[in-house]
N, C-alpha and C positions, 0 to 999 in steps of 0.2 A: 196702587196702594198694596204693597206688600202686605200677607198674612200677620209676619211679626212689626210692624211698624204702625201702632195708632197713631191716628191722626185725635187731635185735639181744636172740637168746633165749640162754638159759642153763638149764643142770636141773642138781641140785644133792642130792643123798643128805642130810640132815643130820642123820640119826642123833637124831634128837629132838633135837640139842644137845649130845648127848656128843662131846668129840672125843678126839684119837690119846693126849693125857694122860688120857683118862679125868675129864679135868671138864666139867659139863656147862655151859655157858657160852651163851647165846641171844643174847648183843649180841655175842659174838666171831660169831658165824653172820651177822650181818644185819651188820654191817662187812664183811664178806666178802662179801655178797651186794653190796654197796653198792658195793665196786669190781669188779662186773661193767658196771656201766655199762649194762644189761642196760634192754629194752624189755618185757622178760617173763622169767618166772621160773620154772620147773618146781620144785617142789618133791617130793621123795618124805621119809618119816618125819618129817613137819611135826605132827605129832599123837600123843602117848602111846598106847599100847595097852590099857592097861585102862581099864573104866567107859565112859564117855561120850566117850573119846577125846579129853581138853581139849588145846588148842593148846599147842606145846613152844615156842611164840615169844608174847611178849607182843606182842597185837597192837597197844595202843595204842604199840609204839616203832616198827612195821613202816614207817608212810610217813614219819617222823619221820626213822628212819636210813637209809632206801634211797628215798624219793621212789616206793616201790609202793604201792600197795593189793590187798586181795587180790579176786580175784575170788570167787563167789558159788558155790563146789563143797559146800561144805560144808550138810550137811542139819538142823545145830542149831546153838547159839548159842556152842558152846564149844568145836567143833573148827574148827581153820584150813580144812581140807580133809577129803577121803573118801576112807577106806580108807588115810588119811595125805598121800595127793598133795594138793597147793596149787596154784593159781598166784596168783602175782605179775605184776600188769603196772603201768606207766601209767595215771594218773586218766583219762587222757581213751580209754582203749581198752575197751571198754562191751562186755561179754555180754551178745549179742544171743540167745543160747540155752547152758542147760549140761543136756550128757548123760551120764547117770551109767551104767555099766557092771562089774555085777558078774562079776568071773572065776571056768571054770574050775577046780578044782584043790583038791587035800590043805588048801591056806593057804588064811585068807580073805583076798583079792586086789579090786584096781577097777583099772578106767579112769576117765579123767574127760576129754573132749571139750568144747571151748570153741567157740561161734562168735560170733569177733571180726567186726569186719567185712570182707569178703573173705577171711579167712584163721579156718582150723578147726585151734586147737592143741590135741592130746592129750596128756594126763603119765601117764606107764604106771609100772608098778613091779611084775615078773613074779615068776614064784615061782621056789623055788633049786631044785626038781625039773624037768628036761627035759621030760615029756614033758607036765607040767603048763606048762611054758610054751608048747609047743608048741597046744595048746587053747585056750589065752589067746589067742593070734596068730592063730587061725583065729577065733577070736570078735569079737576089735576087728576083724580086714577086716572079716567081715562084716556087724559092727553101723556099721561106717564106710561099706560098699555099698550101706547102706541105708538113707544120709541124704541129701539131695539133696547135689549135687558141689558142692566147694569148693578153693582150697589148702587141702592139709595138709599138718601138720608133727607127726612123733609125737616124742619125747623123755622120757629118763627113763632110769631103776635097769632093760635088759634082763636080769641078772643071768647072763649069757650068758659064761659064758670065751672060746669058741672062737670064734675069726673066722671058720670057714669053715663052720661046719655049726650045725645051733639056728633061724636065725632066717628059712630057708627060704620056711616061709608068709607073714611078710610082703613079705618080697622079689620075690614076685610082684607086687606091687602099689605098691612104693616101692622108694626107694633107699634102702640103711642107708650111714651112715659112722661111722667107728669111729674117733676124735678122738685115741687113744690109752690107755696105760693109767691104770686111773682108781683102784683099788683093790688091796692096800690105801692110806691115802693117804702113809702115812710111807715104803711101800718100792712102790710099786705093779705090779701083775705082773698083774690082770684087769683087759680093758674092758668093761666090766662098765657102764657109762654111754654110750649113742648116741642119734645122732639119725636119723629115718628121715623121709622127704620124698617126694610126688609128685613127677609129672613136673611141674606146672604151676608147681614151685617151685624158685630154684638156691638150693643153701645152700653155705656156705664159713666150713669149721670156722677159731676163731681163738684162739691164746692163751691160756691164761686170767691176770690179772692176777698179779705177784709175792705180792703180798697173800694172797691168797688161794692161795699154795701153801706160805707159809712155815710157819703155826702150826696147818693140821691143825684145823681146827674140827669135822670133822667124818672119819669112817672112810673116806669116798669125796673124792676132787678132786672140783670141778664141772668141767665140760665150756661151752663156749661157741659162737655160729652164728649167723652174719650170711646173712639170710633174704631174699632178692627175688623177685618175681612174674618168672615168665618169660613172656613171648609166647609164644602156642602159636597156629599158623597151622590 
C-alpha cells in the first residue's frame, strides 16, 4: 500500500443472510456489499453454524455482484470463512500469508489475520460475555506481537456496548474508533461494530452508502474506512 493510495475497507455482521424482516436473503447482502465501493470486506456470520459450516452466500454470485473474491480463510471447501469471518477483497490484492487464531472463552470464537502486501488486515468477531472478550484482546495483541511488524488494521463484530470501558487491552496497542451506532440495525442503540488501527496507519471513518441502510439486510449496519499509510519518521 502505497503512502498516496487509500485503501477503502468495510466489515459487515450479516447474519448469515437473515435480515431485520426476518428473510433470509444472500443477494440482498452482496448488493449491499456492492455499494460499499469497498477495496476489502470484513465479513463476520458469513457461514452457518451447524455441520461443516457451509457458506450463507453463494459463492459463485460473490465476484459477479461485488467485483470481490474471497480470500483464502477458510479451512475446507464449503465454508466462506473461519469461525464465520471472511474477507472480501480485490482480485489483484493476493494473501501473502493467512493466520488463523483460535479465541479465548465460553463461545467458540477466531480471528483471522491477513497479510496483504504491506498492510496486515484482521476480521475479529468477540464474544457477548466481557470478560471473555477481554481474553480474546489479550490473545490477538499477543498473537499480533508476535508476527514480524506490519500496518494493521483490526475490524469487525467487537460486540462491546460501551465506549469507554471493554476494549482496554487493545488500546494499548491501537487506536479504536467507534463509526457509530451499528446495532440493532432498524433502531440502533449499540456500536457494537469498530475499527482499530496502528500508529503506522491514518484511518477516516466514512458514510455508509444509502443503500445499504435502507432495507436491513442484515441485524447490524456495516461500518466503512478509508485506510492510508502514514510516515513514521
Amino acid at each position: 500500500m502505497r503512502p498516496d493510495a487509500p485503501l477503502r475497507l468495510a466489515s459487515y455482521n450479516i447474519r448469515a443472510g437473515l435480515g431485520m424482516d426476518l428473510r433470509r436473503d444472500p443477494m440482498r447482502v452482496l448488493d449491499a456489499i456492492a455499494s460499499f465501493d469497498a477495496d476489502i470486506v470484513a465479513l463476520q456470520e458469513a457461514d452457518f453454524r451447524t455441520g461443516k459450516r457451509p457458506t450463507a452466500l453463494p459463492r459463485d454470485a460473490i465476484a459477479q455482484r461485488t467485483s470481490l473474491v474471497p480470500l483464502p480463510v477458510a479451512e475446507n471447501g464449503v465454508s466462506l470463512g473461519w469461525h464465520g469471518i471472511a474477507l472480501l477483497a480485490r482480485p489483484d490484492l493476493v494473501a501473502q500469508q493467512v493466520h488463523r487464531y483460535p479465541l479465548p472463552g465460553l463461545e467458540p470464537r477466531g480471528a483471522v489475520a491477513v497479510d496483504l502486501p504491506d498492510l496486515r488486515i484482521v476480521g475479529v468477531h468477540l464474544g457477548l460475555l466481557r470478560h471473555s472478550r477481554r481474553a480474546q484482546l489479550d490473545h490477538i495483541r499477543e498473537e499480533l506481537d508476535a508476527l514480524p511488524e506490519r500496518p494493521t488494521v483490526i475490524l469487525g463484530d467487537f460486540n462491546e456496548w460501551s465506549r469507554k470501558v471493554g476494549l482496554g487491552r487493545l488500546a494499548r496497542r491501537y487506536t479504536i474508533l467507534t463509526p457509530g451506532r451499528t446495532f440493532p440495525a432498524s433502531l440502533p442503540l449499540g456500536a457494537l461494530d469498530r475499527v482499530a488501527h496502528c500508529h503506522r496507519l491514518s484511518v477516516r471513518m466514512l458514510d455508509i452508502p444509502q443503500k445499504a441502510k435502507g432495507r436491513h439486510a442484515s441485524d447490524h449496519l456495516p461500518i466503512l474506512a478509508e485506510v492510508e499509510r502514514r510516515e513514521v519518521a
